[in-house]
C-alpha positions as CSV (number, residue, x, y, z in Angstrom):
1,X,-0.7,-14.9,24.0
2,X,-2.4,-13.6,20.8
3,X,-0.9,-10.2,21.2
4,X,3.2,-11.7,21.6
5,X,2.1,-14.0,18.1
6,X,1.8,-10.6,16.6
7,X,4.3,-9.1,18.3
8,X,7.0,-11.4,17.0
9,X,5.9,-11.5,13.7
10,X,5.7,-8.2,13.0
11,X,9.4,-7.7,14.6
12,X,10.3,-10.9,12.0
13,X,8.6,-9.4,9.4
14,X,10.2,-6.2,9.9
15,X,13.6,-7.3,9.9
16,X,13.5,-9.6,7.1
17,X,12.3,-6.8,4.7
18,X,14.7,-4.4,6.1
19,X,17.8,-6.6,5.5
20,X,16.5,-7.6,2.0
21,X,15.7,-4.0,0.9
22,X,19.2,-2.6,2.2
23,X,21.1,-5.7,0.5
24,X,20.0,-4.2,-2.7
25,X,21.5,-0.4,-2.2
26,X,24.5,-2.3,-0.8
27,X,25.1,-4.3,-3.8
28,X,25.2,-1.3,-5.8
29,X,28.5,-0.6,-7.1
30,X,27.9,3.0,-6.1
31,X,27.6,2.4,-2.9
32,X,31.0,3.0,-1.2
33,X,30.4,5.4,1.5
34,X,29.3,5.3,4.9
35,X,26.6,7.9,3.5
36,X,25.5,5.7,1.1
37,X,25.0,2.6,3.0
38,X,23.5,4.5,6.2
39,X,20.9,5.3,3.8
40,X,20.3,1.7,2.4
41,X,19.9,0.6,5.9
42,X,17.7,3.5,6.6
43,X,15.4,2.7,3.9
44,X,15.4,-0.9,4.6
45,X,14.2,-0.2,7.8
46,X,11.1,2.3,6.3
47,X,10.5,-0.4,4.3
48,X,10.5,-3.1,6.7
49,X,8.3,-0.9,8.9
50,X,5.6,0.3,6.9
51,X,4.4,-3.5,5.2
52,X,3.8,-5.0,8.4
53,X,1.5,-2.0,8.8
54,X,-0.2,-1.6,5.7
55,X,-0.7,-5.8,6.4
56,X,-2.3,-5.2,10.3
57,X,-4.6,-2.3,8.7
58,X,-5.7,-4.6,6.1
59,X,-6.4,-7.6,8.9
60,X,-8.1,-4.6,11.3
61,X,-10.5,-3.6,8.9
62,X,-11.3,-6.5,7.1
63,X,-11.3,-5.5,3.7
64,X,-8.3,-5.1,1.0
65,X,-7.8,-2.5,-1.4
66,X,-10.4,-2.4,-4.5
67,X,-9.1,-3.5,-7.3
68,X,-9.1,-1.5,-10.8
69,X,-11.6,-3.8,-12.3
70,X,-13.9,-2.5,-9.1
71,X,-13.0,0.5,-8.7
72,X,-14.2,1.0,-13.2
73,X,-17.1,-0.9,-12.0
74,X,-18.1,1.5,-9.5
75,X,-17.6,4.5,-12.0
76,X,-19.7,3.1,-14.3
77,X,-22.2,2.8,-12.2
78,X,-22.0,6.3,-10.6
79,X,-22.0,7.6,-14.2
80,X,-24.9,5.9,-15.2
81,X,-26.9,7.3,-12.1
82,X,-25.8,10.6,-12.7
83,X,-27.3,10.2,-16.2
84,X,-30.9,8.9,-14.6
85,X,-30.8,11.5,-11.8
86,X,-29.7,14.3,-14.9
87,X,-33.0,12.9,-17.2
88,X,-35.3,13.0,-14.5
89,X,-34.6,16.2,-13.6
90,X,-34.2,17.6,-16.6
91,X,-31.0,18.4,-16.9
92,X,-29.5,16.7,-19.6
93,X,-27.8,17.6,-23.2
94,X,-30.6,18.8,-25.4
95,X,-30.5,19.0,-29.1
């Protein structure tokens, strides 16, 4: 049962992104031939695939994406071990 709950949201979720992205390179007033719009629909349809799958990878693994205020955290941090490990070594700028 889980597995059809998925199942049909993913399918919702993938054709509600597709329609909304290829309504906006249909609007366009550039848009007037069958090229053109076969491509809108063709990236609406990329589009409505891949965020249902970047969502599921997200729920699979159980973490999201760090954010910048993590990810400067973490530098820091490296940096400032690299400096200890550099000083106990003797490594470090010497003047």
């Amino acid at each position: 049962m889980t597995g059809w709950v998925i199942a049909a949201t993913y399918v919702t979720g993938l054709v509600i992104t597709a329609r909304k992205v290829a309504s906006y390179g249909l609007n366009e007033d550039d848009c007037r031939d069958a090229e053109d719009r076969l491509l809108a629909r063709a990236m609406g349809f990329l589009a409505g695939l891949l965020w249902p799958l970047v969502l599921l990878m997200i729920l699979i693994t159980g973490r999201l994406p760090k954010t910048d205020k993590q990810l400067r955290q973490e530098h820091a941090e490296q940096a400032a071990r690299i400096e200890e490990l550099e000083r106990e070594l003797g490594i470090g700028k010497t003047s």
